[in-house]
N, CA, C and O atoms as a GROMACS GRO file, in nm:
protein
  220
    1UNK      N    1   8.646  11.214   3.542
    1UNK     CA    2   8.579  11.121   3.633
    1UNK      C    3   8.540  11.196   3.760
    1UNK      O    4   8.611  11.270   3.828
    2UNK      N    5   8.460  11.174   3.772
    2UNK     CA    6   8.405  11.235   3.922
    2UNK      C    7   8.418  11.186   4.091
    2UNK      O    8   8.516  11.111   4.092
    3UNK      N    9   8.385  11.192   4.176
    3UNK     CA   10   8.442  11.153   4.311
    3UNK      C   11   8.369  11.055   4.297
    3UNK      O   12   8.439  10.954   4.282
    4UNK      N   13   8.292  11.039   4.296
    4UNK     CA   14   8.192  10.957   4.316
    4UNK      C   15   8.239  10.766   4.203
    4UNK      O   16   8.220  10.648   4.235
    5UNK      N   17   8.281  10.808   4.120
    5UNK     CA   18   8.310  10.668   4.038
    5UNK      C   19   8.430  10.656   4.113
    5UNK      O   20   8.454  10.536   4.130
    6UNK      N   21   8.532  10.744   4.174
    6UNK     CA   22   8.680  10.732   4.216
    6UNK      C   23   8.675  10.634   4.340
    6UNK      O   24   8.758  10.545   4.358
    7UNK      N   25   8.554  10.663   4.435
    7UNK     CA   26   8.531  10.588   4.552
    7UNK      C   27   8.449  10.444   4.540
    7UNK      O   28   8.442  10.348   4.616
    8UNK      N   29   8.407  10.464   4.444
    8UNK     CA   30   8.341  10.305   4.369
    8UNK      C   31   8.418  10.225   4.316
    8UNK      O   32   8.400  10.104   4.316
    9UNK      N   33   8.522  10.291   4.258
    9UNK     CA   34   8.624  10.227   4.148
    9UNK      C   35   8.721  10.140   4.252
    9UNK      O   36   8.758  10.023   4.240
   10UNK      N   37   8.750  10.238   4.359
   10UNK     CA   38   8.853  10.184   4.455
   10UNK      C   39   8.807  10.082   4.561
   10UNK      O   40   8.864   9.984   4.609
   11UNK      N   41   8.643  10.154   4.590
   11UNK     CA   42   8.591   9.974   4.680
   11UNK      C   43   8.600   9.854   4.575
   11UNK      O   44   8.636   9.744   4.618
   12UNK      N   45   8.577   9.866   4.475
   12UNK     CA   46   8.514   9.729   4.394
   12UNK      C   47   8.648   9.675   4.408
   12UNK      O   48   8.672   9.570   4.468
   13UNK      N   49   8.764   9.771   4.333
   13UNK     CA   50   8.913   9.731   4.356
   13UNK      C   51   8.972   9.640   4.442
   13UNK      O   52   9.055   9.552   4.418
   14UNK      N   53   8.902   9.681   4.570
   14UNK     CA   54   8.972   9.622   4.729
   14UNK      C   55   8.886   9.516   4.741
   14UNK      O   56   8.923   9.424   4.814
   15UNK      N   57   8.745   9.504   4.670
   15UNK     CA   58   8.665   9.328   4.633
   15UNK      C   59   8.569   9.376   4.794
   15UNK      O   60   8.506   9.289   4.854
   16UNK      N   61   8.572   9.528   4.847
   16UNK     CA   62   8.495   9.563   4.979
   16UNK      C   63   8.320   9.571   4.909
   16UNK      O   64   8.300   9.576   4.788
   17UNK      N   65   8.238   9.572   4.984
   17UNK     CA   66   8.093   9.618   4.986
   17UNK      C   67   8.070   9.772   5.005
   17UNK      O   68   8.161   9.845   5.045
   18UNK      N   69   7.982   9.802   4.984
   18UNK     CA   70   7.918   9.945   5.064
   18UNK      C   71   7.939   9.904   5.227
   18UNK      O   72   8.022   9.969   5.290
   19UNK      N   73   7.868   9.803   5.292
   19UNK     CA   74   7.896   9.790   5.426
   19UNK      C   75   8.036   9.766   5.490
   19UNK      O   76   8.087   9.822   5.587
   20UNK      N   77   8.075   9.683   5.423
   20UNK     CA   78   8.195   9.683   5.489
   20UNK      C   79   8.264   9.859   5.501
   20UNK      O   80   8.305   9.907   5.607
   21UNK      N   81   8.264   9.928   5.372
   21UNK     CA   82   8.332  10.061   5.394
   21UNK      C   83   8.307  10.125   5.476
   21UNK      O   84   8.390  10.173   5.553
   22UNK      N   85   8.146  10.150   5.483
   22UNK     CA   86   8.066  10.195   5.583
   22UNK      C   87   8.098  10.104   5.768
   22UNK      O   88   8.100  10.160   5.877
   23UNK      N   89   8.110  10.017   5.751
   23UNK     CA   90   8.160  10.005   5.886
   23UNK      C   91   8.282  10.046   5.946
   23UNK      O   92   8.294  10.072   6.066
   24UNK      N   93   8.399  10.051   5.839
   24UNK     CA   94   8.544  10.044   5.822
   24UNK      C   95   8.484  10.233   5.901
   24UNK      O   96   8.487  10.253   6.022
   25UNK      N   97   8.442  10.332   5.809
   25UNK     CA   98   8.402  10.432   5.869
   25UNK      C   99   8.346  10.515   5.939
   25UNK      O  100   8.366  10.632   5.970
   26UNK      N  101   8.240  10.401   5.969
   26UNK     CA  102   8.142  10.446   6.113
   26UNK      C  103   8.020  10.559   6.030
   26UNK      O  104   7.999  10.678   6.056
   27UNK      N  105   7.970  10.491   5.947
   27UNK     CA  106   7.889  10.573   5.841
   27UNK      C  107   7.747  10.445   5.824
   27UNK      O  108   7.759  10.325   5.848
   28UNK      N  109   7.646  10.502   5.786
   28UNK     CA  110   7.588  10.418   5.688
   28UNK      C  111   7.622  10.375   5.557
   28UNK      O  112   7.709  10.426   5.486
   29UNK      N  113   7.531  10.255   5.522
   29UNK     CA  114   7.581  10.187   5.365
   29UNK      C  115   7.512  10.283   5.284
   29UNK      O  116   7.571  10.319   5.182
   30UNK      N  117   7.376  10.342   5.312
   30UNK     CA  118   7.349  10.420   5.256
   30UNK      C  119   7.415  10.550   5.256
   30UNK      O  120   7.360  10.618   5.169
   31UNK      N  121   7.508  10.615   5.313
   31UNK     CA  122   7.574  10.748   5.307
   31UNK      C  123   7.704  10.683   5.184
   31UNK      O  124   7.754  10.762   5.105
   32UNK      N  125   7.735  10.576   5.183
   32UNK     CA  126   7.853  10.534   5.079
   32UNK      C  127   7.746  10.520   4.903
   32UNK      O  128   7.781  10.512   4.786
   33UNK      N  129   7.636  10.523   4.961
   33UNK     CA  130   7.625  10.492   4.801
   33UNK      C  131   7.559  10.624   4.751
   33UNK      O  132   7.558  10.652   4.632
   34UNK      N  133   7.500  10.708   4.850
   34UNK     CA  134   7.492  10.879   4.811
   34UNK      C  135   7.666  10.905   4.797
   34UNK      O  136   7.696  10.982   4.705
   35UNK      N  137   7.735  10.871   4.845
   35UNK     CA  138   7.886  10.941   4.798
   35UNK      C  139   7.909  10.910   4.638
   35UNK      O  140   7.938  10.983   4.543
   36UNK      N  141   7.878  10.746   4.652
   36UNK     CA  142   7.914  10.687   4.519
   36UNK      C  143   7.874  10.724   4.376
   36UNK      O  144   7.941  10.728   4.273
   37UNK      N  145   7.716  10.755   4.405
   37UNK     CA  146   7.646  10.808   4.296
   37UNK      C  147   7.603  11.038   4.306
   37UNK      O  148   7.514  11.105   4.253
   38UNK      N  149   7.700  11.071   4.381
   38UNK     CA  150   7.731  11.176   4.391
   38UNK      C  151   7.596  11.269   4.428
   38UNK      O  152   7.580  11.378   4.374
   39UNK      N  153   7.530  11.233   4.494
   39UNK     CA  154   7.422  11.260   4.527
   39UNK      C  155   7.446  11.391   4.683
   39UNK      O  156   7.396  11.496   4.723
   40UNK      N  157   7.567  11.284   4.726
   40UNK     CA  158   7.612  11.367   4.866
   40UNK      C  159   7.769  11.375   4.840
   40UNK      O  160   7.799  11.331   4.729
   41UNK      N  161   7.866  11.417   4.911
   41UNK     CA  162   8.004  11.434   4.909
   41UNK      C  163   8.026  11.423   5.017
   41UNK      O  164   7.944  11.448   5.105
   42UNK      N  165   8.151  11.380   5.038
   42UNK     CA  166   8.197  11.391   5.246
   42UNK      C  167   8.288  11.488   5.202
   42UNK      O  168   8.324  11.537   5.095
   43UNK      N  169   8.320  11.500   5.351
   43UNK     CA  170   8.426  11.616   5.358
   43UNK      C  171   8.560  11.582   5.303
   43UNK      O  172   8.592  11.469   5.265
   44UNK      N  173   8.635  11.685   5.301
   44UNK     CA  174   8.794  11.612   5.272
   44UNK      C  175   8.845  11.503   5.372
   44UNK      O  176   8.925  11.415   5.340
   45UNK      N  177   8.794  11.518   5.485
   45UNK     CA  178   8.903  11.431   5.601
   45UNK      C  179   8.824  11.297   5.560
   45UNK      O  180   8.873  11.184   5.564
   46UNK      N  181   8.687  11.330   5.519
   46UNK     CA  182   8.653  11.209   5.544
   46UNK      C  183   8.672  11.108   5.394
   46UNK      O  184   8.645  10.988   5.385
   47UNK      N  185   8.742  11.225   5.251
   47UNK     CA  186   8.758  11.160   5.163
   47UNK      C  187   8.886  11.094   5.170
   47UNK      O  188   8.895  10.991   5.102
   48UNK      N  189   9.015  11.139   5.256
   48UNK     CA  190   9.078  11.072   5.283
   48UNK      C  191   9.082  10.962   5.374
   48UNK      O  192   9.178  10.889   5.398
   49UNK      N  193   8.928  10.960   5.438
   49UNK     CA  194   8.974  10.801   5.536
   49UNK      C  195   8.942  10.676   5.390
   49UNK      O  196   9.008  10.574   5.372
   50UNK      N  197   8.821  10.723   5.300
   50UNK     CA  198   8.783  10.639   5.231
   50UNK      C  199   8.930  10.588   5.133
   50UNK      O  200   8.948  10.467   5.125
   51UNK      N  201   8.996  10.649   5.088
   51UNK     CA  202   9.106  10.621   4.983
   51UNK      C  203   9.182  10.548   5.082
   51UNK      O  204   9.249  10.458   5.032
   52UNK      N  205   9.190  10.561   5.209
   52UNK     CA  206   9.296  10.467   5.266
   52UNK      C  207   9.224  10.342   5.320
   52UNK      O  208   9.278  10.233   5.340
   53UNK      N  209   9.110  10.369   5.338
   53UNK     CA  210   9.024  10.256   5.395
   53UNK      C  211   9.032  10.146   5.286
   53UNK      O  212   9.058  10.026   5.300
   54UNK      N  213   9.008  10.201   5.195
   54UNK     CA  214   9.029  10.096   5.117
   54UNK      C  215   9.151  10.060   4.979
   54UNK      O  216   9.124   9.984   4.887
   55UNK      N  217   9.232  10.106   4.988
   55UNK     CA  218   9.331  10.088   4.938
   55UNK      C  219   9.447   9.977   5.063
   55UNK      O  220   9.561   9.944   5.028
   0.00000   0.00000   0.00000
């Protein structure tokens, strides 16, 4: 599985949006759905705000 389904898998999980994550992170909705569909990657720090953001 790739990063990208891991960070999709876990918003849908938490019942969050692209926006909401994206606000939760101070990002665009569009930078969450280039993460999602692996188009872009964040950094590590910032892959760990997402796993806690929404978990």
């Amino acid at each position: 599985m790739n990063p990208g389904n891991h960070f999709f898998d876990a918003r849908k999980k938490c019942g969050l949006s692209q926006e909401d994550v994206a606000k939760k992170l101070g990002v665009s909705r569009q930078t969450i759905s280039k993460w999602e569909t692996d188009e872009t990657l964040p950094d590590i720090r910032r892959s760990k705000q997402i796993l806690s953001c929404v978990s």
